[in-house]
N, C-alpha and C positions, 0 to 999 in steps of 0.2 A: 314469489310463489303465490301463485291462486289456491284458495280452498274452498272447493265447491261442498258447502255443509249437507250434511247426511244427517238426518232427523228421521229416519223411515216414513217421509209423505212424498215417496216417488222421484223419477225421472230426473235422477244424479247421475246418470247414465249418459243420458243422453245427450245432457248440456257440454260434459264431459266431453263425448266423441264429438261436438259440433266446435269446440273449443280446437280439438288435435286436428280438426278438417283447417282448419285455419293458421296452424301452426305455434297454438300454443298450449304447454303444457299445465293440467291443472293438479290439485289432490282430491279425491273423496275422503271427507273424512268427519268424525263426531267428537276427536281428539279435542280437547280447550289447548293443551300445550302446543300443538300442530297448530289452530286456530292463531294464537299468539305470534306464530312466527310468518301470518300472513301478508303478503302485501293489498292485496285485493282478496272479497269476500263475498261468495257468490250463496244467495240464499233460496232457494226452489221450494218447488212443494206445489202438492196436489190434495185435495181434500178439504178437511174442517177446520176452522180456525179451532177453535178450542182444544183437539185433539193434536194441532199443531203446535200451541204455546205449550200443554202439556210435555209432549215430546221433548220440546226446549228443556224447558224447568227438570224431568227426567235425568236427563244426559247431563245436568250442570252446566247448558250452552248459554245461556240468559245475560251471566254475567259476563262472560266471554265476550257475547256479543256488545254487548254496552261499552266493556273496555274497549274493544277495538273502534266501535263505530264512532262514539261519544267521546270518548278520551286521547285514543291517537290518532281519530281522523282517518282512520282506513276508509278507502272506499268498499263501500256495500252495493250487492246487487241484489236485490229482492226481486223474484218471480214468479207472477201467479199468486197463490197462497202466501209465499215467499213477501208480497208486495202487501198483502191486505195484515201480515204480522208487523208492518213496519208502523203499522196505525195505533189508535192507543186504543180501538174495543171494535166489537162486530157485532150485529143482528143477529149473525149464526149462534152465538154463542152467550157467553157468560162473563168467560175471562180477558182480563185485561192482557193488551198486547203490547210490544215492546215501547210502543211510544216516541219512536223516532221523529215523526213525521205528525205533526197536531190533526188528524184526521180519524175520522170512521169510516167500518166498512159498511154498508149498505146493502139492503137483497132489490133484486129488478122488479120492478113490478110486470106481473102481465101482461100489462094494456098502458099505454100510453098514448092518451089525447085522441082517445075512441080506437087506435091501432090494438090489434093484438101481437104481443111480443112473443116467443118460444123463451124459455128460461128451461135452462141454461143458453147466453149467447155463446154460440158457438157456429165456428169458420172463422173465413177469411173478414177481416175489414179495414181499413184505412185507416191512419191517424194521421192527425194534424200539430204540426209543432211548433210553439209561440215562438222559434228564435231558431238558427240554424251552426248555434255553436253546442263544443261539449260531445255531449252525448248523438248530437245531430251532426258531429261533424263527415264529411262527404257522403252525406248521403242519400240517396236514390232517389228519383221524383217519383209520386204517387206510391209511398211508403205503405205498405199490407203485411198484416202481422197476423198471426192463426191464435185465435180465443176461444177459451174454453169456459164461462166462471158464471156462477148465478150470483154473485155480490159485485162492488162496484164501489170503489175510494172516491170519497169526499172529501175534500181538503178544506182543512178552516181557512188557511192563507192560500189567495189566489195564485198567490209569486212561487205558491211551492208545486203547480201543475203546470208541465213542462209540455205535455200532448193529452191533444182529448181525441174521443172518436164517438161517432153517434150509433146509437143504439134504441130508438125513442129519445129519450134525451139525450145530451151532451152529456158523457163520463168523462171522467182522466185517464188515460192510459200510459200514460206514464207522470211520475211524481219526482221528485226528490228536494234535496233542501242541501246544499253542502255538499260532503261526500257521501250522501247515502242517497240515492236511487231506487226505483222500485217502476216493472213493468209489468200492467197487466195481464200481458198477450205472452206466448210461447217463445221467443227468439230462437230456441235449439229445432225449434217447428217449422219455422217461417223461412228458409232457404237463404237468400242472400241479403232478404233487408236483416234478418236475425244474426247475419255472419259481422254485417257490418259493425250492427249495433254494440257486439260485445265485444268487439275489436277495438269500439272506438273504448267503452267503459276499461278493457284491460288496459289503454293506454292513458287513461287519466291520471294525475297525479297531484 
């Protein structure tokens, strides 16, 4: 059973229908007990980190999530927002995040190396991926994911950044360490490299 978490920071929906496009069945849900009987654990979100750990600690998901990610080794998917909670603090904000993942979020600067940037990145763009198994398995040449985000994950360990994409500088666009995962870009957005992508993560084990 997948449970796609419902925190109220959006577009549960959509990952949802992009999951039943591909033939597999998920839950929405804010349930812990539901949560506990997950096999994979899809994490999303749209907005502010602070207002997003909040939401967490709210609902009583926090520990939930720790059990599952940290303790039985569930695979986690973190998205978007979903990705920058997986960190242990943000620029956005104040509060500390779940701390999966030894990193910070970061905000874009405007200008880099005399360029001017628009902040929020947003569209299409490419990622690049150190290895072609896992998470990368068969998948598409010249790989395009749709972002939306004005911050941007920094990882303390090099080993734990899986794809980068450029942006002024080189970001991570995708992270993970273990069984927990976490992608910058949209996948429910991005058509068939997105299809693939969480086709491969629902069949990790």
């Amino acid at each position: 059973m997948i449970a796609i978490i419902d925190y109220n920071m959006g577009n549960v929906a959509s990952i949802e229908n992009i999951l039943r496009k591909i033939g597999i069945e998920a839950i929405i849900t804010s349930d812990p007990s539901v949560i506990r009987q997950a096999d994979k654990i899809i994490l999303p979100g749209v907005g502010s980190f602070d207002y997003g750990m909040k939401n967490l600690n709210d609902l009583g998901l926090i520990e939930v999530l720790k059990e599952k990610a940290i303790e039985s080794n569930t695979p986690l998917l973190g998205i978007c927002l979903g990705m920058q909670l997986l960190t242990e603090g943000s620029e956005e904000g104040t509060l500390q995040g779940l701390g999966f993942i030894k990193a910070h979020t970061k905000k874009f600067e405007s200008e880099y190396n005399g360029e001017k940037l628009r902040v929020p990145h947003m569209g299409w763009n490419y990622i690049y991926p150190k290895s072609n198994a896992g998470i990368f398995k068969n998948s598409l040449d010249n790989m395009r994911f749709y972002f939306v985000h004005s911050y941007y994950v920094e990882c303390e360990n090099e080993k734990d950044v899986l794809a980068t994409t450029e942006y002024g500088n080189k970001f991570a666009s995708i992270i993970g360490k273990d069984n927990i995962l976490g992608v910058q870009f949209h996948p429910e957005k991005s058509h068939k490299y997105g299809m693939n992508l969480l086709k491969n993560f629902v069949e990790m084990v």
